[in-house]
C-alpha positions as CSV (number, residue, x, y, z in Angstrom):
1,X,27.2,25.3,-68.2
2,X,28.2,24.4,-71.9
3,X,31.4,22.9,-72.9
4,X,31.8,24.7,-75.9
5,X,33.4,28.0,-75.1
6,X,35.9,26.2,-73.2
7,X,37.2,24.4,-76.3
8,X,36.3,27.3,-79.0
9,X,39.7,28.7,-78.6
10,X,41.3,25.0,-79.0
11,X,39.0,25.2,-82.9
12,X,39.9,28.8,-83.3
13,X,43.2,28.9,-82.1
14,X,45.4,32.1,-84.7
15,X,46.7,30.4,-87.8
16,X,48.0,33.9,-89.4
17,X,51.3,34.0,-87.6
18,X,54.3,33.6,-89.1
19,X,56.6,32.5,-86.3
20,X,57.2,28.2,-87.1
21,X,55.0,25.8,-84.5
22,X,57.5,24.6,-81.6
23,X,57.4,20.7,-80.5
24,X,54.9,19.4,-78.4
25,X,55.5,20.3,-74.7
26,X,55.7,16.9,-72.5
27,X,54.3,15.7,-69.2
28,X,56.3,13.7,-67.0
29,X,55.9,12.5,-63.2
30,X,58.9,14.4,-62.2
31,X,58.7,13.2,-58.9
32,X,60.3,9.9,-59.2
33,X,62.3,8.5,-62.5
34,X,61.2,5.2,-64.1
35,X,64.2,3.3,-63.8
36,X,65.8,1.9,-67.0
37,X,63.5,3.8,-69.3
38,X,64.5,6.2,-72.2
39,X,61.1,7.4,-73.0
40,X,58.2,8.6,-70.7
41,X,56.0,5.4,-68.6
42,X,52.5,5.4,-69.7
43,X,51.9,5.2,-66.4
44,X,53.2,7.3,-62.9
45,X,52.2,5.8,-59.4
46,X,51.9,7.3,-56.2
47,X,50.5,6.5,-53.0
48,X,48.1,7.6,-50.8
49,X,49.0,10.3,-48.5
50,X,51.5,11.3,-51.0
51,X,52.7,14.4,-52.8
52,X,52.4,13.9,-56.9
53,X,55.4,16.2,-58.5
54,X,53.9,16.9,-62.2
55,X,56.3,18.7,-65.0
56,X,55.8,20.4,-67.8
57,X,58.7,20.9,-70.5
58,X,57.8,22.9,-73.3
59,X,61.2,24.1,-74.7
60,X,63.8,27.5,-74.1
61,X,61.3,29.4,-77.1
62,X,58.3,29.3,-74.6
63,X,60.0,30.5,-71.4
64,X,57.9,32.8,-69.2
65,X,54.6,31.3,-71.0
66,X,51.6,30.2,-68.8
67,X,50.4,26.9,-68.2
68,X,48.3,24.3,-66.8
69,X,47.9,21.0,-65.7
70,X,44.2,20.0,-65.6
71,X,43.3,16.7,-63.7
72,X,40.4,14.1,-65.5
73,X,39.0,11.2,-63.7
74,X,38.4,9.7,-66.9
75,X,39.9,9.4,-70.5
76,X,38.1,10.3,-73.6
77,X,37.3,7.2,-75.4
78,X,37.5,9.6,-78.9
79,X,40.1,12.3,-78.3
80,X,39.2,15.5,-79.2
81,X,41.6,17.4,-82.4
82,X,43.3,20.3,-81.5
83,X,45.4,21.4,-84.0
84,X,48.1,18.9,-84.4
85,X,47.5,17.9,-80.9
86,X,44.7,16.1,-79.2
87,X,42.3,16.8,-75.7
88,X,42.6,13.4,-74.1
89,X,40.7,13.8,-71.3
90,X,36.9,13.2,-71.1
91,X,35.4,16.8,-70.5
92,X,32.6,15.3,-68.4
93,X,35.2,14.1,-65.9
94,X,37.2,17.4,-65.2
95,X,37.9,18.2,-61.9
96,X,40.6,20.6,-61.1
97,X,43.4,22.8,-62.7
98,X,46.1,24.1,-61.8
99,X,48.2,27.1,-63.1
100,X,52.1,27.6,-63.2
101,X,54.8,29.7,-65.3
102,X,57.5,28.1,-67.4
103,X,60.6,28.8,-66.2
104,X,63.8,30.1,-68.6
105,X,64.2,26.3,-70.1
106,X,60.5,26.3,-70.4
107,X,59.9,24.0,-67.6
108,X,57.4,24.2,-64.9
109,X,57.0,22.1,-62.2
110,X,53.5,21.5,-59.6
111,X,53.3,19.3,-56.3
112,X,49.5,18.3,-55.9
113,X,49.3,16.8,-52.6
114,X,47.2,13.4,-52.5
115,X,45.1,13.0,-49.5
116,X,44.7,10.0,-47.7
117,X,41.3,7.9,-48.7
118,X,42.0,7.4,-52.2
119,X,41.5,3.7,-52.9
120,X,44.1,1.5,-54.1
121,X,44.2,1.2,-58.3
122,X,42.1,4.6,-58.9
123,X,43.6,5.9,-61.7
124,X,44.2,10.0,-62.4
125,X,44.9,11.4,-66.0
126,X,46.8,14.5,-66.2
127,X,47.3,16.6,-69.5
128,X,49.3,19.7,-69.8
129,X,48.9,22.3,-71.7
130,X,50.5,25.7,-72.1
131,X,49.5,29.1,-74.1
132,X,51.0,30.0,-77.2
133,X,50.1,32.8,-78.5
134,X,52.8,34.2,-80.9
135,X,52.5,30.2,-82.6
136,X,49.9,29.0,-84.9
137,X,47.8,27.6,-82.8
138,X,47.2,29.2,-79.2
139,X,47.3,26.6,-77.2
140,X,49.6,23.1,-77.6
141,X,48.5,20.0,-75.3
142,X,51.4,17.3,-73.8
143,X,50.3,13.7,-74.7
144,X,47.8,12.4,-71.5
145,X,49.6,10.8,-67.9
146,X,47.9,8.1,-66.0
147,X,48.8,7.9,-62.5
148,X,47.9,5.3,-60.2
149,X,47.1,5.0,-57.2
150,X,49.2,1.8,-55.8
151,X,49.8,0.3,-52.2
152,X,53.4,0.6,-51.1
153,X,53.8,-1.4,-47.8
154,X,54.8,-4.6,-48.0
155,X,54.2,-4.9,-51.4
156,X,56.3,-6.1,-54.5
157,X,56.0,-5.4,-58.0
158,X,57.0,-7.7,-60.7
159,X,57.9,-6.7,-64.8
160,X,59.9,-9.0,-66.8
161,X,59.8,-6.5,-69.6
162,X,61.9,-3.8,-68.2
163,X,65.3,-2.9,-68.6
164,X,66.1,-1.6,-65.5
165,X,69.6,-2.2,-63.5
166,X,68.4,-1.8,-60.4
167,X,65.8,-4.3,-59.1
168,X,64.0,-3.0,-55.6
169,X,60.5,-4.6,-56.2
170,X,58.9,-0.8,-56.7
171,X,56.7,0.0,-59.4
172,X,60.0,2.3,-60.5
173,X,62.7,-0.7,-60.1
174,X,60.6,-3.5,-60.7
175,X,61.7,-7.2,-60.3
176,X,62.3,-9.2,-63.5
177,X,61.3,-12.2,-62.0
178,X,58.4,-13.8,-59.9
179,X,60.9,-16.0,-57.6
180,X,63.2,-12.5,-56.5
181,X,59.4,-10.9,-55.1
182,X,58.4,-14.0,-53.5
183,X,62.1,-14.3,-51.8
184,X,61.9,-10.3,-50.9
185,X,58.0,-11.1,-49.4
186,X,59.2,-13.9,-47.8
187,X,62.4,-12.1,-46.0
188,X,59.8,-9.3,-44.9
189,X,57.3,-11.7,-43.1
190,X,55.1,-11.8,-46.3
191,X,53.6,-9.6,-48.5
192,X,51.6,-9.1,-51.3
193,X,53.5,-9.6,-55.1
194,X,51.7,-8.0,-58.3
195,X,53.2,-9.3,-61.0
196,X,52.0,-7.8,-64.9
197,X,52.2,-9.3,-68.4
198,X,55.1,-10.1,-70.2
199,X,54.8,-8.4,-74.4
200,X,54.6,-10.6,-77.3
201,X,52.3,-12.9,-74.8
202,X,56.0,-14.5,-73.0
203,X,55.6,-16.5,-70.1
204,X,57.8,-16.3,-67.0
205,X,59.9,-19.6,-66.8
206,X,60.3,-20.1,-63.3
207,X,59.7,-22.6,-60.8
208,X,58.2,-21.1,-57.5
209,X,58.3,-21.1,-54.1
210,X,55.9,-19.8,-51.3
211,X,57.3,-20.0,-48.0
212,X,55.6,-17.3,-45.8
213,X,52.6,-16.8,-44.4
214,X,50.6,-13.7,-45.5
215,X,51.2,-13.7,-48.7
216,X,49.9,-12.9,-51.9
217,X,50.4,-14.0,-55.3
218,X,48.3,-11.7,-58.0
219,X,48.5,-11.3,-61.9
220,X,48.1,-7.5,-62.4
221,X,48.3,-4.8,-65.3
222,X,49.9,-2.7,-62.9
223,X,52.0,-1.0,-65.2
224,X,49.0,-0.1,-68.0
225,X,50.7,-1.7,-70.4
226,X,48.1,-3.9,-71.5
227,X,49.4,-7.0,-71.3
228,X,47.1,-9.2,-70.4
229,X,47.4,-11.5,-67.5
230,X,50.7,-13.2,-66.5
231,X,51.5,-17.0,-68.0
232,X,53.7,-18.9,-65.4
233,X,55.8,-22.1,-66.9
234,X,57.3,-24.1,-64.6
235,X,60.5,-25.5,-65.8
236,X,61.6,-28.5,-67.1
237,X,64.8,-30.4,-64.8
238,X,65.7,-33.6,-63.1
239,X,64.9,-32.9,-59.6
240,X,64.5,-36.3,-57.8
241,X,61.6,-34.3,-56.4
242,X,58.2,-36.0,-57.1
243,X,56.1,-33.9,-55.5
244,X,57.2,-30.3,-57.3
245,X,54.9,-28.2,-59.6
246,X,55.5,-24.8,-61.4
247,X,53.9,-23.2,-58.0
248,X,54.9,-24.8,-54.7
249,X,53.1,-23.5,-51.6
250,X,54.7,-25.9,-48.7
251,X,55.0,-25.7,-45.0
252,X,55.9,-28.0,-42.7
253,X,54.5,-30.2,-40.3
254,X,56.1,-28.4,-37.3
255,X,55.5,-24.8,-39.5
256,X,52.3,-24.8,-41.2
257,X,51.7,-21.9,-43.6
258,X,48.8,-19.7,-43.5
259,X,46.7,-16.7,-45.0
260,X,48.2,-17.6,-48.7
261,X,46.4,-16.4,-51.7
262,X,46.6,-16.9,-55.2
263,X,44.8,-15.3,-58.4
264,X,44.9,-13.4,-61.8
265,X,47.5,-16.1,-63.3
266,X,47.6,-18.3,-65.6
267,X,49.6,-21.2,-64.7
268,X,51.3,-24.0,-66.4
269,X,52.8,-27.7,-65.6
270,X,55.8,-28.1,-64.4
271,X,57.5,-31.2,-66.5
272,X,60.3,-33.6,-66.0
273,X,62.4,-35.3,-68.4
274,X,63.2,-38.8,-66.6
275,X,60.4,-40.9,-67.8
276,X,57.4,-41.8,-65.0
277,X,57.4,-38.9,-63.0
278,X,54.4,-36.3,-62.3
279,X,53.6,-32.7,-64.0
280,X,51.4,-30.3,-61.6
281,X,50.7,-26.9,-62.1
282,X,50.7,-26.7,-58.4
283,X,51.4,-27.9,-55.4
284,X,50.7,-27.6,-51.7
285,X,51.0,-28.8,-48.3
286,X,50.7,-27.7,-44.5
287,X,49.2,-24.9,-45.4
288,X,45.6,-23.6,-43.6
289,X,43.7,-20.5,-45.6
290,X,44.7,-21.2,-48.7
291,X,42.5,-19.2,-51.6
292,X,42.9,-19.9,-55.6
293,X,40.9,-17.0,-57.0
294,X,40.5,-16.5,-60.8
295,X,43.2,-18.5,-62.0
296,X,43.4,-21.0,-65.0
297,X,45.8,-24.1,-64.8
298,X,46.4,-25.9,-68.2
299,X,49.1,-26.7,-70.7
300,X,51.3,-29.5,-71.8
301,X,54.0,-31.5,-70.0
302,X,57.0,-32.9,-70.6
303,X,57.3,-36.4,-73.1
304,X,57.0,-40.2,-70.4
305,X,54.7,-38.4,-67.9
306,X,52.8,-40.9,-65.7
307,X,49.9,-38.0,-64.0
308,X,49.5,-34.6,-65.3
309,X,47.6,-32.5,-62.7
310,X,46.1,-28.9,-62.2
311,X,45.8,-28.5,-58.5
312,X,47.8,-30.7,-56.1
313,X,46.3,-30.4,-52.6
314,X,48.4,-32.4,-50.3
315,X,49.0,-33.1,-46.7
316,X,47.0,-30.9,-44.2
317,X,45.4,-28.5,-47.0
318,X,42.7,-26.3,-46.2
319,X,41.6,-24.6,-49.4
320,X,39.2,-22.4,-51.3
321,X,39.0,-22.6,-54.7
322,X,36.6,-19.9,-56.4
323,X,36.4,-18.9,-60.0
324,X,39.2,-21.1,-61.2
325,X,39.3,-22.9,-64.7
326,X,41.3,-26.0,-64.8
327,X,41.5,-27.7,-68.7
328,X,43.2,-28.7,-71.3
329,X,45.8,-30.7,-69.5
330,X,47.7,-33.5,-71.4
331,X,51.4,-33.9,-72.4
332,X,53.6,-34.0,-75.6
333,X,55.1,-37.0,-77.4
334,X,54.1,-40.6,-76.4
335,X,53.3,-41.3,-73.2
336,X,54.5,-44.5,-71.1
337,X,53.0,-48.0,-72.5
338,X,52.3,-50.4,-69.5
339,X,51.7,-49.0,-66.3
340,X,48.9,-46.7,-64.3
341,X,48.5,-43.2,-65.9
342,X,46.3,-40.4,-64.3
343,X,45.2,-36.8,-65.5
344,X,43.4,-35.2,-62.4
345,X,42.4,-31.8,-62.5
346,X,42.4,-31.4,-58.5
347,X,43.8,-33.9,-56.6
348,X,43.2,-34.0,-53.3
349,X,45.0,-36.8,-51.0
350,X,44.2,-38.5,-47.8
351,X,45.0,-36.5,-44.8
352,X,43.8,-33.0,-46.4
353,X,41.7,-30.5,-44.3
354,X,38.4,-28.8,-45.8
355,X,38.4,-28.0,-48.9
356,X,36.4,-25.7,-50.9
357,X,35.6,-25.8,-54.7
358,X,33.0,-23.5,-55.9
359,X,32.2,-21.5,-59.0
360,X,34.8,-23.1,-61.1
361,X,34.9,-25.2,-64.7
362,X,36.9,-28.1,-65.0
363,X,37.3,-28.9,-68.8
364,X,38.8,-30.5,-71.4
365,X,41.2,-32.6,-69.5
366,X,43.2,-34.7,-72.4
367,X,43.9,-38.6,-71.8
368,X,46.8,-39.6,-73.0
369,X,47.4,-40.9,-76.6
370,X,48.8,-44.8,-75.4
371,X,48.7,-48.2,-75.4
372,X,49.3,-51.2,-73.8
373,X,47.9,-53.3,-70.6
374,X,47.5,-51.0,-67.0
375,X,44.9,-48.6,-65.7
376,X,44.1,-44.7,-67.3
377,X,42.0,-42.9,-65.4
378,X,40.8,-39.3,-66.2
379,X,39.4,-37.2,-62.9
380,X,38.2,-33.7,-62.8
381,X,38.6,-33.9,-59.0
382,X,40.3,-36.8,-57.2
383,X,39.3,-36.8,-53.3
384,X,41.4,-39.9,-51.6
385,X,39.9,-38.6,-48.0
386,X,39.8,-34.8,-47.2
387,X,38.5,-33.6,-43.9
388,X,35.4,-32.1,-45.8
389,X,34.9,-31.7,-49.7
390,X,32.4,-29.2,-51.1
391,X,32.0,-29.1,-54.5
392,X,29.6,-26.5,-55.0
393,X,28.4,-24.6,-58.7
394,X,30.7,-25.9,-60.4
395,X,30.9,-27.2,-64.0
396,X,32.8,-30.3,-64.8
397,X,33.1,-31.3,-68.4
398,X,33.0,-31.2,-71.6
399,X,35.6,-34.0,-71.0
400,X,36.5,-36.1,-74.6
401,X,38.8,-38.6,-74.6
402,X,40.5,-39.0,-78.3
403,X,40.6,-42.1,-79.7
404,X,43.7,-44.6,-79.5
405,X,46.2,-45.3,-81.7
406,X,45.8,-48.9,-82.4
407,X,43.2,-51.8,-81.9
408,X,42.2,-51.2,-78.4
409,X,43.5,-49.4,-75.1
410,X,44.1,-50.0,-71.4
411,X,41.2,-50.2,-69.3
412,X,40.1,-46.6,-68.5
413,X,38.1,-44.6,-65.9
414,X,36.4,-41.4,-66.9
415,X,34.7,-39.4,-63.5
416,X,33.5,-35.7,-62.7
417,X,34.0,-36.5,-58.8
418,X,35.6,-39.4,-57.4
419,X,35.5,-39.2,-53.5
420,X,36.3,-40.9,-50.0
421,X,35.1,-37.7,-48.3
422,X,31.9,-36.1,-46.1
423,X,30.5,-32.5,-47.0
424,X,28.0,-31.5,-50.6
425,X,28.2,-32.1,-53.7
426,X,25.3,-29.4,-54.7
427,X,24.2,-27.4,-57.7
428,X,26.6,-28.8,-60.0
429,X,26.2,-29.4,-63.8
430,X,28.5,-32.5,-64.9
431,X,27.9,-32.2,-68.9
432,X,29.2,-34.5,-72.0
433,X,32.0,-37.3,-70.3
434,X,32.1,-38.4,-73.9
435,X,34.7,-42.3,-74.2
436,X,32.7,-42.9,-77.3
437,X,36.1,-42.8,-79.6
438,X,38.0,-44.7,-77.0
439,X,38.9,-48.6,-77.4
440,X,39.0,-50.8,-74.1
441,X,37.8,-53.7,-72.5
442,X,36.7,-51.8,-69.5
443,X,35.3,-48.7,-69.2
444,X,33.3,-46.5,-66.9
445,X,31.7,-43.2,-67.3
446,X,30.1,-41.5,-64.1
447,X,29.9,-37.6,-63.3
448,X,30.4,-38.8,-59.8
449,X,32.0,-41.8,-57.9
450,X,31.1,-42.7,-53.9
451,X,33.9,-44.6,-53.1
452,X,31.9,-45.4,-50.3
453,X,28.8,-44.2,-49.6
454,X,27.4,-43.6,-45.4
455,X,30.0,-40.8,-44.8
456,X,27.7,-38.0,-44.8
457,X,28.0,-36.3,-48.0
458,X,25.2,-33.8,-49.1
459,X,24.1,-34.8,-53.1
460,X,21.5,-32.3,-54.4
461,X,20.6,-29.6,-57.0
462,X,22.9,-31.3,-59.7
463,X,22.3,-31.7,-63.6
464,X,23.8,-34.4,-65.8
465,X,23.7,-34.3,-69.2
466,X,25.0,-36.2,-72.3
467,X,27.3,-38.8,-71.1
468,X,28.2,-40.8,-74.4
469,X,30.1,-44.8,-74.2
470,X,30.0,-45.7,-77.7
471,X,30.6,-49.6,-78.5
472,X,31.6,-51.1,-75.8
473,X,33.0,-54.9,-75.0
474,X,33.5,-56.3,-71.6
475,X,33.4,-54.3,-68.3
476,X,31.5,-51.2,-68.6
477,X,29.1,-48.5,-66.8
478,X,27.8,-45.0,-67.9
479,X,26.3,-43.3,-65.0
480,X,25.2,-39.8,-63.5
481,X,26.3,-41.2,-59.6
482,X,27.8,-44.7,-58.8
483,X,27.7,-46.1,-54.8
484,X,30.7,-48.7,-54.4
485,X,29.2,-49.3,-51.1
486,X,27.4,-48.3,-48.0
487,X,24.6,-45.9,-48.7
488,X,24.3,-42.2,-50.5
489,X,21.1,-40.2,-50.6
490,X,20.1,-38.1,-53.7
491,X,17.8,-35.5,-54.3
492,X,16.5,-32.8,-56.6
493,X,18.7,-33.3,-59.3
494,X,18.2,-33.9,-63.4
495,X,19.2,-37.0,-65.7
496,X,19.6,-36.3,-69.6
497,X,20.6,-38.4,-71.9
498,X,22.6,-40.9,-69.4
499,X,22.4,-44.7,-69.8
500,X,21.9,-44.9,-66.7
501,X,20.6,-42.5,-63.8
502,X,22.0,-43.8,-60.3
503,X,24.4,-46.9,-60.0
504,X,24.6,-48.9,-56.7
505,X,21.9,-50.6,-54.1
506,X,23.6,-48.0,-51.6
507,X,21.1,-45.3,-53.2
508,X,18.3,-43.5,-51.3
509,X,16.3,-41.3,-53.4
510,X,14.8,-38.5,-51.9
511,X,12.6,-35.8,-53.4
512,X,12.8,-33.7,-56.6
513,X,14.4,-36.5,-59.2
514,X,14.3,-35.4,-62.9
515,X,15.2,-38.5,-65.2
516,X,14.9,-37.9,-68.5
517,X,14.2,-34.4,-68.6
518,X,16.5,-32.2,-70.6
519,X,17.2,-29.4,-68.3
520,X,17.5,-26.6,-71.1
521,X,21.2,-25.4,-71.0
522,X,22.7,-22.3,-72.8
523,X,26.1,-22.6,-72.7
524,X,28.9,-21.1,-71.8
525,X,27.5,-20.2,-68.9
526,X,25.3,-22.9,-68.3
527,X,22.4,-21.2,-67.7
528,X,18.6,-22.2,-68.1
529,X,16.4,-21.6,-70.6
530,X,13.1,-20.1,-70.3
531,X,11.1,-23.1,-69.4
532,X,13.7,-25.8,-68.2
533,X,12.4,-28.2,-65.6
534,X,15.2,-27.1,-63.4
535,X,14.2,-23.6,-62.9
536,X,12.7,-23.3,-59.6
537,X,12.4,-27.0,-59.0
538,X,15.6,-27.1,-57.0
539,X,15.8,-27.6,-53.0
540,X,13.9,-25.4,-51.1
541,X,17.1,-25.1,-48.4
542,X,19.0,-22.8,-51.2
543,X,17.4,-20.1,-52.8
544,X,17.6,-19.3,-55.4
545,X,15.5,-22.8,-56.2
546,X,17.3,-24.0,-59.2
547,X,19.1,-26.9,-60.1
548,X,22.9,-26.3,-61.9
549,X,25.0,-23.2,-61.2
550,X,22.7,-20.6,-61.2
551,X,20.9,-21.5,-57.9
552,X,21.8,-21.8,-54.2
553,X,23.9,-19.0,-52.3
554,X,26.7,-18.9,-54.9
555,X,24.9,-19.1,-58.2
556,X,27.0,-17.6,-60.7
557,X,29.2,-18.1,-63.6
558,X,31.4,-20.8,-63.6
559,X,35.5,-20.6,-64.2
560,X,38.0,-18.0,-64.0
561,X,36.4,-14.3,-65.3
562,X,38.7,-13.4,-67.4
């Protein structure tokens, strides 16, 4: 059936009378009042079972008239004129109407009742519109109402933009802050907390704290808005707390934590103003079931840091870490002279339980601009001695260290992986550990350190490509893999453009070794190109068969997806 004599009398609508056009009739969710607000939400919410209350008010000189309320699954991307209005709602997704009287104010009012089923975030768009016949135009539209569809148990809702007086953690009286949901999800026995972004691109200025089990911590447009994702900063104090970051996830050894998640955010360093303490975007221990999902953790610290780190995984941590970008981490002003000075993008310390890194880019992780004698050392993960590491299509790098300020440096470590642990290190690309611009007596540049070898640890599918030393004097190594000691076997896995391939006697070299090759990658997404020795040359136990990211079980693109 065509469209078109639906909408004819919208194009055709009487423009001979006389009688002056009324204001636009409005739709509101008259169900429930957005708390705070002077004007209509761009967005109503309801649940599912639920009973949606829709009204129409159209003004005292259209009582009596008829009207509608027509329900689109989908929003026209180019609204259709209508006089001085405009049809919002994509024709192709219409799917019911309903029909109601304005009363003697011109209101009308219609409860849809929403079955059960309907999955969490669908979206509904509602437009009114009501007859007009004695008006210019026969027919005046309200503007467009989304509706979504959001969970309501045990769940908090989190909007520092809004105004409202009352703060219940609904989508109606939001929280203004992150720390009142995670106190409310914590007193309920956990809970999930959506929390939306901030205008003008704000960040919340909080510091954190998860202390229940079952819970969930998720950046969401919940409201519409358009925000973007959320931007935590943690603040800067004088805590004689070492161990704190912007996001603190910490049980207990008698009290472990469990089932916590993570994603959607963006999260910054926490910073302290004493000289020689630590910055970390977060931190965690005794907690099991830990997930990091689509987060990013960079940003500057505070002036006289001695470590600046993304992801702190401390004592008894079991974590997944999937889709995450962790980069640009460095911190303002000078940084101490003498002395040891780390930047680790995940640190993981001795004791830790399994932990799981996959599908996630570690970048860009700054040294710090100083001088003097001591040891810098730049990590994109740090593994003192988990229970298990895997480290699995991942991409670690480009990693540049700036040049110093004066005639030469401290001695300085650059690595992709250093590690004390058992488990894989597969299907990895380490790409560009560049300390060509750095001045220093010692140096070493390795996409992956074996503290010591012989503890089991699976090495295979990996690419490494463009490590760069520059002059060098003294100490100094550039290599794809370095064995302290004991023994560490490789296999199917590409050398480009590396000084040198493997470092160590502990090496046993198994099938598949490119050296030499250049494996043909497209960046950003370190694909292959058409051609690339590493296409289909990777090992046969992970299909598909290629080397880097985009083979094995969880080929994909690396870093956080948004």
């Amino acid at each position: 059936m065509s469209l078109r004599p639906l909408f004819l009398p919208f194009l055709l609508g009487s423009l001979a009378s006389s009688i002056p056009c009324q204001g636009r009739p409005l739709l509101f969710q008259g169900s429930r009042a957005f708390s705070g607000s002077v004007q209509a939400p761009a967005r109503g919410y309801f649940s599912a079972p639920d009973k949606l209350t829709l009204e129409i008010r159209a003004g005292k000189a259209r009582a009596g008239a008829a009207a509608a309320v027509l329900l689109g699954t989908m929003r026209a991307s180019h609204p259709i004129p209508v006089g001085p209005d405009k049809f919002e709602l994509d024709p192709r997704g219409l799917a019911a109407a309903w029909l109601l009287s304005l009363d003697s104010q011109g209101r009308g009012r219609i409860q849809i009742p929403v079955p059960a089923g309907i999955p969490f975030w669908r979206v509904l768009h509602f437009q009114g519109l009501v007859l007009t016949p004695k008006e210019p135009w026969t027919f005046r539209l309200t503007r467009a109402l989304e509706a979504a569809a959001l969970p309501g148990v045990k769940t908090f809702y989190v909007d520092g933009d809004t105004n409202a007086g009352k703060e219940a953690g609904t989508p109606f009286a939001p929280f203004r802050k992150i720390s009142s949901a995670l106190s409310a999800a914590a007193a309920s026995g956990g809970g999930t907390v959506y929390v939306d972004g901030l205008q003008g691109g704000k960040n919340y200025r909080e510091v954190l704290f998860i202390r229940s089990s079952g819970t969930t911590l998720a950046g969401r447009d919940w409201t519409g808005a358009g925000q973007g994702r959320p931007t935590v900063e943690g603040l800067m104090d004088m805590t004689p707390d070492k161990k704190r970051g912007t996001l603190n996830i910490r049980g207990t050894a008698s009290s472990f934590l469990s089932g916590i998640t993570v994603e959607g955010l963006r999260i910054l360093p926490s910073g302290y103003k004493a000289t020689y303490r630590g910055a970390r975007c977060v931190r965690a221990d005794y907690v099991k079931g830990l997930v990091f999902r689509d987060c990013r953790f960079e940003g500057v610290g505070a002036p006289g840091l001695q470590t600046v780190t993304g992801i702190n995984l401390g004592w008894k941590v079991s974590a997944l870490v999937e889709h995450c970008t962790v980069s640009k981490l460095s911190c303002s002003g000078k940084a101490p002279g003498p002395g040891n000075v780390h930047v680790m993008g995940i640190k993981i310390v001795q004791g830790a339980g399994e932990i799981v890194i996959r599908n996630t880019r570690i970048r860009d992780l700054c040294f710090l601009p100083v001088q003097g004698e001591g040891f810098r050392a730049v990590a994109g993960i740090w593994d003192a001695g988990s229970g298990k590491l895997v480290v699995a299509n991942c991409v670690l790098g480009p990693m540049i260290l700036p040049a110093t300020g004066g005639s030469t440096g401290p001695d300085t470590d650059l690595y992709g992986i250093w590690t004390f642990s058992r488990g894989s290190i597969r299907n990895n690309v380490f790409h560009r550990f560049d300390l060509s611009a750095y001045k220093c007596n010692v140096k070493q540049v390795e996409g992956v350190r074996f503290y010591k070898g012989g503890r089991g640890m699976e090495f295979t599918n990996n690419i490494f490509a463009d490590f760069r030393l520059g002059p060098v004097v003294g100490v100094h190594s550039c290599a794809a893999a370095t064995v302290s000691s004991g023994t560490q076997q490789v296999s199917y896995s590409c050398v480009w453009k590396v000084s040198q391939g493997f470092r160590g006697n502990g090496f046993r070299f198994g099938p598949g070794i490119l050296l030499n090759k250049d494996p043909l990658l497209v960046l950003p997404a370190y694909s292959l190109k058409q051609g690339s020795p590493c296409l289909g040359t990777g090992n046969p136990l992970y299909q598909p068969r290629n080397m880097g990211v985009w083979g094995g079980p969880w080929a994909g693109y690396p870093g956080c997806r948004w």
